[in-house]
C-alpha positions, 0 to 999 in steps of 0.5 A: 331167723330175726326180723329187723325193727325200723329203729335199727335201720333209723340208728343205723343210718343216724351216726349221732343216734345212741344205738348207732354203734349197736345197730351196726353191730346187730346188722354186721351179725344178720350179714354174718349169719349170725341168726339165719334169715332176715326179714323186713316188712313192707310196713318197716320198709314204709316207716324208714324211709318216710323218717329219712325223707322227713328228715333228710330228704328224698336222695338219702330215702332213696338211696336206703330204700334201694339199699334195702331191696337189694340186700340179702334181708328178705322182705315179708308183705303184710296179706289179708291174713297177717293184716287181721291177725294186727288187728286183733294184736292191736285191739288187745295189746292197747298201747303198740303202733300198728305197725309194731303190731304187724311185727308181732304178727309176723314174728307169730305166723313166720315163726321168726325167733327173734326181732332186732330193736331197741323199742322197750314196747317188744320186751317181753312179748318176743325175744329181743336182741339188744336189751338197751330199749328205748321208747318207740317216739325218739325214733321220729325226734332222733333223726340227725346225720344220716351217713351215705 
């Protein structure tokens, strides 16, 4: 099982983003079966596509975010219960995204083996697929060329 990491649909979607090759690599692995189930959650779902209207426009999100809905990825929603399991992961952790943290969370009560990203913020608190991690902020700043 791998949960999939906003950054990689951003890279994925962004031909002119450095882990744009990678990305496509990793999502032609999770389509391939390569680490059984993937997830997604309500909260990544939220962050890519609020990077792909910022930057490119509503059609574009809309178009990723239905793409995303109707593939085989599972969605994961964020309850009460991972909601404040977050929130202790946030208070200790100190230096992670909400939102990264609801990765944490999610890989600990899904018993989700491996995440899919290239944010460094992961290393060495959950296995990560790709080791070429970059910082979380050149998500936001990296977002060119979206492909349709």
């Amino acid at each position: 099982m791998i949960l999939i990491d906003s950054c990689v649909f951003v890279a994925y979607t962004n031909t002119k983003d450095q882990h744009h090759e990678k990305a496509v690599e990793i999502l032609k692995d999770v389509n391939e079966g390569t680490y059984g189930r993937a997830f997604f959650s309500d909260y990544i779902f939220s962050e890519v596509l609020t990077v792909i209207l910022l930057r490119v426009g509503f059609d574009k999100a809309k178009e990723f975010g239905s793409y995303l809905l109707s593939s085989e990825f599972e969605l994961l929603r964020v309850d009460e219960k991972i909601f404040k399991r977050t929130w202790e992961i946030f208070c200790e952790v100190q230096n992670m995204s909400f939102t990264d943290c609801t990765n944490l969370a999610l890989v600990e009560v899904f018993e989700i083996k491996k995440i899919a990203t290239f944010d460094k913020g992961f290393l060495g608190k959950v296995e990560v697929v790709d080791s070429s991690c970059r910082d979380a902020n050149r998500v936001v700043n990296d977002f060119e060329g979206l492909i349709s």
